[in-house]
Structure formats: C-alpha cells, structure tokens
N, C-alpha and C positions, 0 to 999 in steps of 0.2 A: 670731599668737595665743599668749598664756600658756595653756599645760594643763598639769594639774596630775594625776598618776596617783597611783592609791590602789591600791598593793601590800601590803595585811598579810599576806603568808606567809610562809615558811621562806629559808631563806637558796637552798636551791637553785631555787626557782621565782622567787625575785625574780630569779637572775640569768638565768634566763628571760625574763624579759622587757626584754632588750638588744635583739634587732629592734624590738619594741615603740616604746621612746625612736629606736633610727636611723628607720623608718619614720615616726615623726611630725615628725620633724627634717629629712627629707628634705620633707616636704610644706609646711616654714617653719616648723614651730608652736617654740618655747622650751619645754622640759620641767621641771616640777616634780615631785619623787615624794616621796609620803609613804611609810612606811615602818616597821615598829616599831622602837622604840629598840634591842632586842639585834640588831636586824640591819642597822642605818646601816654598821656598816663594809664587806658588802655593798655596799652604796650606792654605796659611793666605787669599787668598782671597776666601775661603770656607767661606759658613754661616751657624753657628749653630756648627760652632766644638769646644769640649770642652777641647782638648789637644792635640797636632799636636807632634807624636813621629821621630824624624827625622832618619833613618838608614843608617849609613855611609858605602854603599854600596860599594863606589870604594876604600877605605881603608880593607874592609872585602876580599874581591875577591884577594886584591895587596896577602895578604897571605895563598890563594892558590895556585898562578903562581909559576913556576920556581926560586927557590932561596927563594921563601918566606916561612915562619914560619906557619904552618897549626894549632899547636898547641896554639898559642897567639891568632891567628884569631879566632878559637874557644872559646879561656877564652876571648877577646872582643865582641865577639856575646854576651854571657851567661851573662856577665855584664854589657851590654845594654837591654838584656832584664829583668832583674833582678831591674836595674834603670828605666825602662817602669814600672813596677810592682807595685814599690814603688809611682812612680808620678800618676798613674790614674791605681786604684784597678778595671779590667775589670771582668766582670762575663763571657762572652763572644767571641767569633771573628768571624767576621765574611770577609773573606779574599775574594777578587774580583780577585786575580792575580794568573792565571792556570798554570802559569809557576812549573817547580820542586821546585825550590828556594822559588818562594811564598808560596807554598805548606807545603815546610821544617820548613819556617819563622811561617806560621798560626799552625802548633801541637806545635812548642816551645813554642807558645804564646799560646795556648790553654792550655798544660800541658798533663800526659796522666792519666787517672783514671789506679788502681790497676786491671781492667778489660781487659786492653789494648784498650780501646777507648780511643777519643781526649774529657775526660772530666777530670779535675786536679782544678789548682789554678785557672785557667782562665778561667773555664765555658767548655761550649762544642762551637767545631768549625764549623762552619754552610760556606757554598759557596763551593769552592775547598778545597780538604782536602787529605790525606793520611791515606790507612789504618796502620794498625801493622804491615806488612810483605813490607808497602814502596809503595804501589800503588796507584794511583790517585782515589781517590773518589769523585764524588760529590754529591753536598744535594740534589740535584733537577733536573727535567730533563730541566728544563730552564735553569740551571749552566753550563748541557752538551751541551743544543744549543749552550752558550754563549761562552765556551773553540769553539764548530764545527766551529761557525762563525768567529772566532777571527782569528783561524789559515788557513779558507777555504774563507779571504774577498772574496766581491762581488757576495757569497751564501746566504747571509743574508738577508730577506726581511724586516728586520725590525733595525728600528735605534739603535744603538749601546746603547745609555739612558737608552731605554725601556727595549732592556735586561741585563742590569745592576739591574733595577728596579725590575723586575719580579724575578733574580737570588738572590736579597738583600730580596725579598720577602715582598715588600713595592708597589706590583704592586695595591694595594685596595687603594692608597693613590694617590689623586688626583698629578701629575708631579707639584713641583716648580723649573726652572731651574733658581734661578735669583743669582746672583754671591754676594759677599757682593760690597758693594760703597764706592769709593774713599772717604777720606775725603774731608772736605772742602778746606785747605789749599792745598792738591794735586791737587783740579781740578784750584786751580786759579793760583798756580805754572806752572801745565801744561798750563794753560788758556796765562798768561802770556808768556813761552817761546813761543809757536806757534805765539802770535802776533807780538813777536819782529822781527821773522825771515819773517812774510807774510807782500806781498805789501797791501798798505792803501786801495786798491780798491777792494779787496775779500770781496767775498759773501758766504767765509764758508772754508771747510776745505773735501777733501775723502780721506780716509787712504788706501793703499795699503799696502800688504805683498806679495814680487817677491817673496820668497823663499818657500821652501816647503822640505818633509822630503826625496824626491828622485828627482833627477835630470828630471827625465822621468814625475814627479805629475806635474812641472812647465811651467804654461803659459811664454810663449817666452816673455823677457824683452823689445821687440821691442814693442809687444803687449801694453804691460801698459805704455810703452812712447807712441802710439798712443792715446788712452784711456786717457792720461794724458795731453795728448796736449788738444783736445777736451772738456773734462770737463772744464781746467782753460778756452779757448777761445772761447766759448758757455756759460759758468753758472759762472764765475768766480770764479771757487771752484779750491782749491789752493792742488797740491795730496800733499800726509803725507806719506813720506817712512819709513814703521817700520822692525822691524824683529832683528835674531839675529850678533851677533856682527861677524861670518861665513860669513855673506850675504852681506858685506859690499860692494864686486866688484859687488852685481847686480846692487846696487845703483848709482855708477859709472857709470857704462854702462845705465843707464835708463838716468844720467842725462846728458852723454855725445850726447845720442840721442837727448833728448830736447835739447842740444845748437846748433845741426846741423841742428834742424826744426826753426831755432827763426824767420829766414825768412819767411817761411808758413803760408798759410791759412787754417784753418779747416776748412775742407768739412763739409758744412751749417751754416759757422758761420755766425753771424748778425753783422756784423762789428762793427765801433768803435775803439777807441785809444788800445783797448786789445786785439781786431782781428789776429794782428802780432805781431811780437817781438818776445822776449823771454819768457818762461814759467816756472813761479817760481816753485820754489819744494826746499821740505822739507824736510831733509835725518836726520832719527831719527834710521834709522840702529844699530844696538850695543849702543844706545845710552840712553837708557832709561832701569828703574829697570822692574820688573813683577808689583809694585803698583806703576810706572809712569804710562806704559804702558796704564794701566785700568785707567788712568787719563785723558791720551790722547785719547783713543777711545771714551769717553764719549765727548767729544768738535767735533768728527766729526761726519759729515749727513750722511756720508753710509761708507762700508770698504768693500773693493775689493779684494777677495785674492783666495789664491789656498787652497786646503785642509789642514790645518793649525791649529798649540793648538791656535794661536790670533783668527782666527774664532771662534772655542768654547770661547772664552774671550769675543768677539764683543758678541755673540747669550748672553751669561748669563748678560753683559752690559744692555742688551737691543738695542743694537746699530743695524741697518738695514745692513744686509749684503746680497751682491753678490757675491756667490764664484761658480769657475771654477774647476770639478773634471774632473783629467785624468788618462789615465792608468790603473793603481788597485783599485784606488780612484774611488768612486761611492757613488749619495747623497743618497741614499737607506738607509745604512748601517751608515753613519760619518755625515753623513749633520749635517748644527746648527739645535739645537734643539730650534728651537725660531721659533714662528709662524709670517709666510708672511716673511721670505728671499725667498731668487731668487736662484738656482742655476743651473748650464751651462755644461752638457758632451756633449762629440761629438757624434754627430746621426752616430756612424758607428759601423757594426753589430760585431767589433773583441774588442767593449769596453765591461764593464771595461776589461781587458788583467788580464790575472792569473800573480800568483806569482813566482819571481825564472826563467821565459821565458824569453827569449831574442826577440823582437820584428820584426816580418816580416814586418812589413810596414813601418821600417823606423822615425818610433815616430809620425806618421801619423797627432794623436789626437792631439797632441802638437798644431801643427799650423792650423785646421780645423774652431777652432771659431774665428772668427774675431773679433780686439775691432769695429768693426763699431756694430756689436750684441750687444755686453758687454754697448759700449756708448747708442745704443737705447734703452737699458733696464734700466740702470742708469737713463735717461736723464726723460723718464716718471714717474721714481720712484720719483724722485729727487725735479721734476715739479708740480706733483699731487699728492704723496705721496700714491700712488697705483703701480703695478706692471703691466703691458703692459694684456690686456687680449686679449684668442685666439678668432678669427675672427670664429663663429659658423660655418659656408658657407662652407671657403677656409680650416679652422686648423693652419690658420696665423695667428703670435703673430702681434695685432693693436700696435702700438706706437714703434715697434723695428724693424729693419734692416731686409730688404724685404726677405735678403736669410736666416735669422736665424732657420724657421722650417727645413730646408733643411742642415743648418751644427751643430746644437744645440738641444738636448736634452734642453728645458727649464720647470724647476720646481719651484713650489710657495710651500713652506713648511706651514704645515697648523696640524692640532690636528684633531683627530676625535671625533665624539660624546662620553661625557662621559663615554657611556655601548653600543656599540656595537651587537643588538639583532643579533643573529646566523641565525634566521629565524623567518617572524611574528607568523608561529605555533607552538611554542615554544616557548611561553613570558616568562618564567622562565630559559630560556637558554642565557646568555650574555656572550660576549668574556671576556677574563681575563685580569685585567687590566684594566685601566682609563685613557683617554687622551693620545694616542700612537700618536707619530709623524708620519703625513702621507705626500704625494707628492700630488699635481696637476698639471698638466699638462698643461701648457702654450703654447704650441705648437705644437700642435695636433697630439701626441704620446700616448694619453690616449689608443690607439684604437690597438698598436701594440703588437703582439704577447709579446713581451720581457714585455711589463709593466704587461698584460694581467698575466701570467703565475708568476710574482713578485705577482700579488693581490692574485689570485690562492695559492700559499703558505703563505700569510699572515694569508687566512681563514682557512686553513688546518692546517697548524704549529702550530698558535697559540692553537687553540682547543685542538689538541693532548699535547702538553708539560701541557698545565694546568688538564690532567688527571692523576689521583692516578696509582702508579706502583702498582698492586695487586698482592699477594705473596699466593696464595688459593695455600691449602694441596693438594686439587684434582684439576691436568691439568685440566680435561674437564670446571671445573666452570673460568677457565683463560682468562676471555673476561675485558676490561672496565667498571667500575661500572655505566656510562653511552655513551652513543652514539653519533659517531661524524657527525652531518648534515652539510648536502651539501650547497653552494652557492642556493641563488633563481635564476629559471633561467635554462635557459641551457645555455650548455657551448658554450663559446665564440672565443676560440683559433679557428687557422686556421687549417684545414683539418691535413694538412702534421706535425703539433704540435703535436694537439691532436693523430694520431696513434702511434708517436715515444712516446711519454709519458705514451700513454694506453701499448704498445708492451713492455716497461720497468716494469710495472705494473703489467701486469701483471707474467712476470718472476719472480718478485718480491715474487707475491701471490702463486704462484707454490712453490717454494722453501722452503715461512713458513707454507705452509700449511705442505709441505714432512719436514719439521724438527718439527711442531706438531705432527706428525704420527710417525717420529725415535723416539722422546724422551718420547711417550706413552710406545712405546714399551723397548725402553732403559730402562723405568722405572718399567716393571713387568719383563724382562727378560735380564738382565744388562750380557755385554759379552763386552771384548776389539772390537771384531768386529762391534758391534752397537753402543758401544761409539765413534770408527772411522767415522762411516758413519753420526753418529750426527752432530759429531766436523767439518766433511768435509761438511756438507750444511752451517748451519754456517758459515764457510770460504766464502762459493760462497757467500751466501747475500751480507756478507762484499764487496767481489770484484764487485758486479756488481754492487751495488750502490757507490762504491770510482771510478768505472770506468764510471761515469752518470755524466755528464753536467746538469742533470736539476734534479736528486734527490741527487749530493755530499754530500751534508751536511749531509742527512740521512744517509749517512756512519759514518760519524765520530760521529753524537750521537748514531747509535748501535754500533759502536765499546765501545765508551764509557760506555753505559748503559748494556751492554753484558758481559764487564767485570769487574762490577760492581755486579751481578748478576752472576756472573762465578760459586758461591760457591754453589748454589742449584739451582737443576734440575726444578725441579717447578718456580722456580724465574725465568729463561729464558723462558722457557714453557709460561708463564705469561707474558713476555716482548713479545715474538713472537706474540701471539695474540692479544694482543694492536697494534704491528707494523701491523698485519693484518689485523683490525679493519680499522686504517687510507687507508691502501691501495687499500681496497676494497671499502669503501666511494670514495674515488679519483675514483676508476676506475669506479665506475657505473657514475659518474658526466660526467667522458670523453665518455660514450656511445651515441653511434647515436642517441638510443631511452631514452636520458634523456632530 
C-alpha cells in the first residue's frame, strides 16, 4: 500500500517521526510525507521515504491575510494537491498533525467517498481527521492522548516517538530511530572545515547548541562559556557552536566570554601549555545546511544543548548527547529518543512551569544547574564512555559535581524490555507496544513523589488507550472487553499524594457512575429535562478533571473521545464505563488496604 503521512511541524518533531516511516515500511506499506516547504530539507534526511511532497505553506496562508486573494490560494492548494496525486498515486493518509489546517490538508488528500466519509481517490484517512459536518475526529484513543499531550506539555508520561508510533499504529514494530547518513564526501568536507579552523593540539571536537525555541528553554550563555572553558582546558576538546543563523548574537556573547577568561585557570585543571590562555571555539552558527549540519555532529564526541530539533538530529546520528530541559521543557515527553543520553532539569517543585504563565520565580531554573554539573557529567562520559552512576548509600551522582542531586534532576534515557508483562499473573497480558523510551534516574530522584506518580500513569495510561472503544446496543453490557490490572506492589506515593489523588478519584467515580444511571434512564424515558441533567454531569467530569494537576490530560482525551461519541447514547454510555473501569482500578491501588 502507498501511504502518504502529513507532518506540518517543526524541523525537530518531523524528525521524530523516523520510527514512524521504518514501522510502516517494515509492515510493506511505500511512504510518502508531506511536509512544509521550509522544512523539505529535513525530509531528505528521513530513511526509507519514498517521495517527500513539499507544501508551500507561507505562500498559501500570504492569501488569506488582508489584501490577499483567497480564491487563487485555493486554486493553488487544489493544484498541488492534484500534482501530489499524479507523482505518488497514495491509497491512504495517514496525517500526524492535529492542527485544523492538518486536519483540512489530510480529507483533501484523503478525498471524500459518496457516503460522506474521508474515503475517495486517496484511500481512507487514518490519525487526525474531520468529520462531514467539520469536526475533529480521531482514529484511536492514542491519536487523542497524542493531540491531549501535544497541547497540555509536561502531562505526558510518555516520549513524544512512542505516541507518534502507537497513533501511526506501528506500535507492534520494534522502534528504529536511526536518521539516514551523511555521505562520504560531506563527512570529510565537514571533517576538513573543523580541522582548518581547530588548534594542532585537540583531542576532539563538543558541539553545543545556545539557542532554543523560547528564550525562558535556554541555559544561560555564561553557562556554556563555562562548560566550554573546562572541556577545551581539561580534555582538550575544542566546543563546535551550531544553531540557526537567529542565534548568531549568542555566539558572540559565548565567545566574547571566552576572550575575557583567556587569562584563567579551570577549576581542576591538570596544567600544562593549554592550562591558560585563550580557548579556541568554533562558531558554525547560521553557517551550515541541515546535510552539513548532520555532517558535523557526526565528527563530534558529545553535543550539549537545550531542547532542540539538533538534539533530535544528534539522538537519530547516534551522536551522545547531553541536554538541559527548562521550563515547559521536560525529558519525559521531548527527550532524545537514543538510548544512554544524559539529560538535566532543575530539582525544583514549580518545573516543568505550564504554558501561556508568566513566571513567579524569576526564571529561576534558568540558572539553578551549574556547568560545574553539566562538566562532571560530560567529563565521566567523555573519560569512560559511561554516564556518572547514582552512589546506592547517599542518591549521589559518582563522577559529577558534589551539589548536582541537590540542583539537577539527572536522567540516563534507556528502552524498556521488549513486552512489558502488566503483571507475572497474567502471562498473556503485555503493554502495548515495544521498546518505549524510559528515564533512569542518576540522582536519586527515582524515589520522588513526582517520578513515582509519572510511572503510576505510564502503567495506567498505557493499558487504557490500548483498549477497544465498545459500542454494545445494551448500556448495561458497556464495560471493557478486558480488565485493567494494577501495578505489583503496593502503592508507593507519599500519604499527602495518594489522598489528593484518591479524593479526585474518586469524584471522579461518583459522577460516571450518576451519568451511567441519567443516561440508563435518559434512554427508556427521554425528556429535555433528563437530557439537561445528562449533558450537565458530563460538563462537570470535563471540569473537574481540566481543573486536576494530576489527571489534566484525562480531560482533554474525554473531551476528545465524548465528542467523538456525541452522536449515540450508547457510545458515551460505553466510553463512561471504560473511563470508570480505569478509575476504579486506580483508586483501589491508592487504598490503604492494597
């Protein structure tokens, strides 16, 4: 089968979805992506894509604005995708981007069947989708985690890949997240510039990237001119400034710092003619393509950066990274998806910060991790080619900066086992999905509420979204076709967690059990007054879990999944007791007596 994916995003989540393209290519299917025009040269370093459609987005949009032509904009839509038709004959689409616009783009490109479904010229449309009357649909309830999470970061307990993977429905397909490779003459192009501009006595090359996609995600430019001192006058490793050609003043400023330290000595350095002086650097800023780019990461020993599409570039490389998440940023959700990076948030209880706030503390996280951290974690990685491990005893990370458990979250990205067994009594019950990116805990945060309650919905989440939506004639048979088990174990949270979370729960559980009971009734004695009182519990679920800290996300997929199901009684009726199924598993795990 031709399928044809619909990626409008940013340069680092299209290359996100590399498993995506090998999972459906291992399954047989021929991959087509669309793509926006500034970001086709992404494209090319996808593997396994069989025609890369580029959509000349900021020319389409110029005429909708003010003054522009709506009607040409439209006849140049229809004659791009008419010229997509003709180059790569797609049976399918399947569209990753929950936006309206994506939405709009995946039925045009789908076509509509004479039925008014999205099945026509192009197949039928699977991921995000719109019905006939204009409303968001999606294929799966992992499509609706993925739109919750998208729009609610750092609700997410799970890496952004994997539900890419699970919503492409490629989750039975072992993850490859490897990028395609430089050719030869770009790595010895790249190989070549880096030696002309580095002094005769380096022992290698770290790449950093200062910038990042908000001002508030970025580690302070002093930071990585610290960091940068230390690496060249300890390891003789030469930093590599990349990023876009926007970032040029951080470069400046990183390298006006190093001319102000050339006098200095790095704290522990082993002296020697490199000891002091000046510290060379490499400012490759705006200065290289997206296939130099991936030319140059491959020539250095590790890359240092903040939450960045180059991270996702370095993780699919293969290249070892250390990255710094701040703010909204959190490696939960964005981290590389490459197994054994490092990565650094600040151990403070207001990370990650919501979206759209204005911050009380001043930008707090910004300056909380030290490079003396960032350099101890580098320098062991660098040394031994392992990552600093936590001290059993203390919960102190061995080989890094003595205060790092205390201003750093530190995490070793790592893969789980193949099939994750739900529980050993239950050998026929496995998580869904294969090889999900997990965290480990470097610095003896494994044990806190906040990681605790992240795991806590990884085993809950997961289980429920990979359960059939059942649509039974008769409410009363409206349960799951099977049963969600619990964690082994009793539960682990701290007293004051577990009752806030049980006390939400069970609101929760009151509410769908009295909206199974209205729409029992709704359903033999139907009156505007009993459909009021249906529609208004309804309501309340919504509110109370959009108003939860620790179940939001379950808002936004029953919002999602509820109106989705809007159109028959039975279909909600059937989605409420699925949601009550999970709720009530949760809540017996949070009792005393479990």
């Amino acid at each position: 089968m031709n399928l044809l994916l619909v990626n409008l995003t940013r340069f680092g989540d299209l290359l996100q979805t590399q498993p995506v393209v090998h999972g459906l290519r291992a399954q047989g299917h021929r991959v087509g992506l669309v793509c926006l025009e500034n970001f086709a040269g992404a494209a090319a370093l996808l593997e396994g894509v069989d025609h890369v459609a580029a959509l000349p987005g900021s020319a389409l949009l110029a005429g909708v604005q003010p003054g522009g032509d709506w009607r040409a904009c439209t006849a140049g839509l229809m004659t791009w995708a008419e010229r997509l038709r003709g180059a790569y004959a797609h049976d399918a689409v399947l569209n990753l981007t929950a936006t309206l616009g994506g939405r709009l783009l995946g039925r045009l490109l789908a076509g509509n069947g004479s039925d008014g479904s999205d099945k026509g010229t192009g197949g039928d449309l699977r991921g995000f989708g719109l019905d006939p009357f204009g409303f968001g649909v999606n294929a799966d309830p992992w499509s609706a985690f993925l739109q919750a999470s998208t729009r609610q970061r750092g609700c997410s307990p799970f890496n952004l890949v994997d539900l890419f993977r699970m919503a492409a429905g490629v989750g039975d397909v072992d993850p490859v997240y490897r990028l395609r490779a430089p050719t030869q003459d770009a790595l010895a192009e790249a190989g070549a510039r880096l030696a002309q501009a580095a002094p005769t006595n380096h022992a290698g090359y770290v790449a950093m990237q200062l910038g990042a996609s908000e001002e508030r995600r970025r580690w302070p430019v002093a930071h990585f001119a610290a960091l940068a001192a230390r690496l060249w006058r300890e390891l003789r490793l030469v930093p590599v400034l990349l990023g876009a050609g926007g970032e040029r003043k951080l470069g400046e400023r990183l390298r006006a710092a190093l001319a102000e330290d050339a006098g200095s000595t790095g704290a522990g350095g082993v002296g020697g003619a490199w000891a002091t002086g000046p510290v060379p650097c490499i400012d490759l800023i705006g200065a290289t393509s997206l296939p130099q780019l991936a030319a140059t990461l491959r020539h250095m020993r590790m890359l240092v950066t903040n939450d960045t599409g180059t991270m996702h570039l370095a993780a699919g490389l293969d290249v070892p990274v250390l990255a710094i998440f701040l703010a909204t940023a959190q490696p939960w959700d964005t981290g590389p998806y490459r197994q054994d990076c490092c990565c650094l948030e600040p151990a403070l209880d207001c990370h990650p910060c919501p979206f759209g706030a204005p911050c009380p503390h001043g930008e707090r996280c910004r300056r909380v991790i030290s490079a003396d951290t960032a350099f101890g974690l580098a320098h062991t990685h660098l040394t031994t080619g392992q990552w600093p491990q936590p001290d059993a005893t203390s919960g102190a990370t061995s080989g890094a900066a003595p205060d790092s458990p205390r201003e750093a979250r530190v995490w070793r990205t790592q893969r789980e086992a193949d099939a994750e067994r739900v529980t050993g009594d239950s050998p026929d019950l496995v998580m869904p999905g294969r090889g999900f990116m997990d965290l480990a805990s470097l610095s003896g945060h494994e044990a806190e509420d906040r990681t605790r309650w992240i795991r806590l919905q990884r085993h809950f989440h997961r289980q429920f979204l990979d359960l059939p939506r059942m649509q039974p004639a008769d409410p009363a048979a409206a349960r799951p076709a099977r049963s969600i088990l619990p964690p082994h174990g009793p539960c682990v949270l701290s007293q004051a967690l577990r009752a806030r979370a049980a006390d939400e729960l069970r609101q929760a559980d009151a509410l769908l059990h009295l909206m199974g009971e209205q729409g029992g009734l709704l359903r033999v004695r139907p009156s505007d007054m009993a459909k009021s009182r249906f529609l208004g519990t309804v309501s309340r679920v919504q509110a109370l879990w959009d108003n939860s800290t620790l179940f939001n996300v379950l808002g936004h997929l029953w919002l999602c999944e509820s109106q989705g199901a809007g159109g028959s009684l039975d279909s909600v009726l059937a989605l409420a007791a699925a949601y009550r199924g999970l709720v009530r598993v949760w809540l017996d795990h949070l009792s005393p007596s479990s």
